[in-house]
N, C-alpha and C positions, 0 to 999 in steps of 0.2 A: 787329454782325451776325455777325463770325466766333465768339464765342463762341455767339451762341444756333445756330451750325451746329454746333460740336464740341457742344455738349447732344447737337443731335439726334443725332449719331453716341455720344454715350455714352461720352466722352473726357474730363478735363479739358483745358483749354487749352494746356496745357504737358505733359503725360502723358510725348508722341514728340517732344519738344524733339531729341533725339540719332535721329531717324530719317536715314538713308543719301540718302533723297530730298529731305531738309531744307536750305533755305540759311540762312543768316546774314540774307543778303541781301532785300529785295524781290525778285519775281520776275514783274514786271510782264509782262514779252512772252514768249510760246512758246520753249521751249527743247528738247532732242532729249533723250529721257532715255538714259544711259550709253551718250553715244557711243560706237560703235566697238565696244562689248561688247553690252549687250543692244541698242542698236538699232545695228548691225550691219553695215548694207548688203544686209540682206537681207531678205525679206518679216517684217517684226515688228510684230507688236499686241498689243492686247487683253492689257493687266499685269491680275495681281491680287497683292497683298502680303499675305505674312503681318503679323496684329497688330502686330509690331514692327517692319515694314515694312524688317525684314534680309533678307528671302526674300521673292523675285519669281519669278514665275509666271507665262510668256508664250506667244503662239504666234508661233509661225515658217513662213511658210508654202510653197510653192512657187510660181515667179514668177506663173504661170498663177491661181493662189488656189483652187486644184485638191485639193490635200491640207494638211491641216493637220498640224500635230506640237506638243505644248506642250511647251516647254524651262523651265529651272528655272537659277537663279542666287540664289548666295547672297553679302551684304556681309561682308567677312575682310579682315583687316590693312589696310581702308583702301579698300577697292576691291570692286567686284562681280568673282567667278569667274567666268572662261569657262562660257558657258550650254553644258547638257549636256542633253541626253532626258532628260524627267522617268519615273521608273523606270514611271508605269504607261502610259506613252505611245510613241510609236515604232514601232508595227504598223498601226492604223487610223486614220484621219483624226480626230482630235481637236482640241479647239477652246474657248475664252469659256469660261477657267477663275475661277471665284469664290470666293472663300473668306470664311466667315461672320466676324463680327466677334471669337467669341469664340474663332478659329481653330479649332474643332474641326472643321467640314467641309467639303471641299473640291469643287465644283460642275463640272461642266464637261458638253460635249456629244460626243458621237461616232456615228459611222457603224461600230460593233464591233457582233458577232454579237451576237443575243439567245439564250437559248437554244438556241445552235449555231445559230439559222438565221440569214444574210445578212442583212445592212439595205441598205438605201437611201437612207435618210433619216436625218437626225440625231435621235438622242433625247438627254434629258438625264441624266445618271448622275451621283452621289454616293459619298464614300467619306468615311469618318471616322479623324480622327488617332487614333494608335497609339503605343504608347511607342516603334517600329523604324518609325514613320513613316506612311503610310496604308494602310487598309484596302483588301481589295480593292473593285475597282468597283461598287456597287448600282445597275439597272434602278429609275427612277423609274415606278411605276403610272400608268396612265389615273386621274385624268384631265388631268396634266399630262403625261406623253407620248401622242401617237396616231400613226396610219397615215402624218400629214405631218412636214413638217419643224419640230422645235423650237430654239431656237436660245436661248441669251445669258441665262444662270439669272441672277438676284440675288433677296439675300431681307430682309426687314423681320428688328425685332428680335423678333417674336413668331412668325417663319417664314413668312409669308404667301412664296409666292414668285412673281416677275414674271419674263414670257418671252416673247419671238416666236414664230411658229407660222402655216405659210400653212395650216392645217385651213380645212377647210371652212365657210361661215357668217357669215366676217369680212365687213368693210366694202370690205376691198380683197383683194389678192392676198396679200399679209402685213400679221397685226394684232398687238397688243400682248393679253397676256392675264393673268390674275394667277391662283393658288388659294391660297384659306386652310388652312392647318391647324388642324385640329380634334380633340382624342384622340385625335393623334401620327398623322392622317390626312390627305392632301388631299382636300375638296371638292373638286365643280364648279369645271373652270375659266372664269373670268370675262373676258369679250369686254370690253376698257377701254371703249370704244363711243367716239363724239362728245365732244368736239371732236379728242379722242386720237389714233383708229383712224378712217380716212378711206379712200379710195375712192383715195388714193395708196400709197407702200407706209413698214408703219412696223416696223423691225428689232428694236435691241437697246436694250432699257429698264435704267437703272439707278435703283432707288428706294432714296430714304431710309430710314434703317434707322426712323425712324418714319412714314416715309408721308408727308409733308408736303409733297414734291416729289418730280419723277421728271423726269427727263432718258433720251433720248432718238434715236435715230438713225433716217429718214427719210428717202426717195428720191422723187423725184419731187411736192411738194408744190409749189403755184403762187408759193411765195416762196422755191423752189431755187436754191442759187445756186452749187451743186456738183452732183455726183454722188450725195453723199449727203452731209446737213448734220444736225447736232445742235441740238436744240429743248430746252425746257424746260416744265413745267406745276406749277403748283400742285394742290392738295388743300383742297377746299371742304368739309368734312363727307363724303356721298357721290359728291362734282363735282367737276371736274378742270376748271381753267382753260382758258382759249385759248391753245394752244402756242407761245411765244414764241422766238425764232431764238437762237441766242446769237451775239456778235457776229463781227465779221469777226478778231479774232487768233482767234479757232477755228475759224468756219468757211471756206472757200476754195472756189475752184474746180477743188478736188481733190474725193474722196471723206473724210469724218472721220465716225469711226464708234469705237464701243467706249469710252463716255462711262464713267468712275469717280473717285473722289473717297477720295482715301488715309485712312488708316485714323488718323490724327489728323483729320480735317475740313478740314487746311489747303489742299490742294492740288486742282488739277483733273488730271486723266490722258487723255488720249484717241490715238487712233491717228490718221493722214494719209498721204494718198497724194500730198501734195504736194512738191514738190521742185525736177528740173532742168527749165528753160523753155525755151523757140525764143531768148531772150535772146543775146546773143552772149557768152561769157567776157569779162570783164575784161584779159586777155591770153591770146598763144596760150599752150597748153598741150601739151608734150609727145606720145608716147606711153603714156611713162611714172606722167605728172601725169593724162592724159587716162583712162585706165583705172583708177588710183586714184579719182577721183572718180565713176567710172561703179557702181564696186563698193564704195562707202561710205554712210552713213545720209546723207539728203536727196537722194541719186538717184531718187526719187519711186514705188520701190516700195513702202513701207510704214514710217514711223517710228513710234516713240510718242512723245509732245510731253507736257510739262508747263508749267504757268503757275500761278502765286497763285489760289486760290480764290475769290480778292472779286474779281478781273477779271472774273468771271464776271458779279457785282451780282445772286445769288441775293433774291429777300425773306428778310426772317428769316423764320424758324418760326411757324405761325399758330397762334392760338388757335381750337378748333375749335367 
């Protein structure tokens, strides 16, 4: 199964053997990714790795989840840098940074002017690598922006690209929606419908770079067992399976949300808001010890988590 996943990702099997986010090891149970540096103790989610998966791409947010900023860290002599403002970010709320497989461009969402006028809403914006790094920002066209909220880009290998959007017309409040490109244009974007987009609310889609599968993040459906829980579907031809939960080392009785899968195929990535319980401590703890663990990753503002890819138990890739 893990090879016919790195196929679908376009990878040999050993490609990113030396990726930064790699173990040796199995990596059977949920793990914090770079404690203490990208995940922090403070609001962090939503990774995206460059191809080489030496540069990470995250957002940090403010406790409230009020404003976003995407911070940038890169692997050096051994170790992730100090995350820094990523140079096109830092002014407006920015957010669910993506980067294409073949790394030339980089996805993300913001609430920045249009046209010098005010937003409100998030749209989503592109820019393309640069030999001095990236491009400025590009406004994506209707019909994958409009007057509501879009949120959480990824895209297929032939650019099709998948997105949240509460616009008007969905099944719920927020639906999942996809547009093709066609002569380097977006079509129509496409309402995923049933069994997908429900009458509950469905966020931030991550699809296979062939389509095969899409995972998923989802609030309120009648087999919640969070705040917000991560689903799965397969790709039947033009039909999308019945959305299957992923298991409990992913999902909790926190919020887990911002589902990706590293740029080798090996790994699962997702964010959680899970953390410090009503539990009692182990022993008393200081002031000292009490504050450090208040203002470190797993105090249940926001971590990013990694585990093994087959934990998940994906199907292989189908013949269509």
């Amino acid at each position: 199964m893990l090879k016919q996943i790195c196929t679908a990702f376009a990878f040999p099997l050993l490609a990113l053997a030396q990726a930064p986010y790699a173990s040796h090891k199995p990596m059977p149970e949920p793990i914090i990714l770079g404690r203490g540096i990208i995940s922090g103790g403070d609001f962090d989610s939503h990774p995206a790795f460059s191809p080489d998966g030496r540069t990470i791409y995250f957002v940090r947010s403010s406790p409230n989840f009020k404003f976003w900023t995407i911070f940038v860290s890169k692997f050096e002599n051994g170790q992730w840098t100090q995350p820094e403002v990523a140079p096109f970010s830092g002014q407006y709320s920015d957010a669910d940074p993506f980067i294409t497989a073949d790394g030339k461009q980089l996805y993300f969402i913001s609430k920045r002017p249009m046209n010098a006028r005010a937003k409100t809403d998030n749209d989503i914006w592109v820019m393309n690598k640069t030999e001095t790094g990236w491009s400025e920002p590009r406004h994506l066209d209707p019909p994958v922006n409009s007057d509501a909220d879009e949120w959480y880009p990824t895209l297929t290998r032939d650019g099709t690209i998948y997105f949240g959007s509460d616009r008007p017309g969905g099944h719920g409040k927020t639906d999942l929606y996809r547009a093709r490109l066609v002569e380097g244009k977006y079509v129509s974007a496409e309402n995923l419908g049933e069994p997908i987009d429900t009458a509950a609310d469905e966020y931030e889609p991550f699809i296979a770079p062939d389509e095969s599968f899409l995972l998923f993040m989802a609030a309120e459906r009648p087999d919640a067992v969070g705040r917000g829980d991560l689903y799965v579907s397969y790709r039947h031809g033009e039909k999308w399976s019945e959305p299957k939960k992923l298991g409990n080392k992913i999902n909790s009785s926190s919020t887990e949300y911002s589902p990706k899968i590293s740029p080798d195929g090996k790994y699962f990535f997702w964010s959680s808001t899970r953390g410090l319980t009503e539990a009692p401590m182990q022993k008393r703890l200081d002031t000292t010890a009490m504050m450090e663990k208040f203002r470190s990753a797993g105090n249940g503002l926001g971590d990013i988590y990694q585990i093994d890819l087959s934990e998940l138990h994906l199907e292989g890739k189908r013949d269509e």
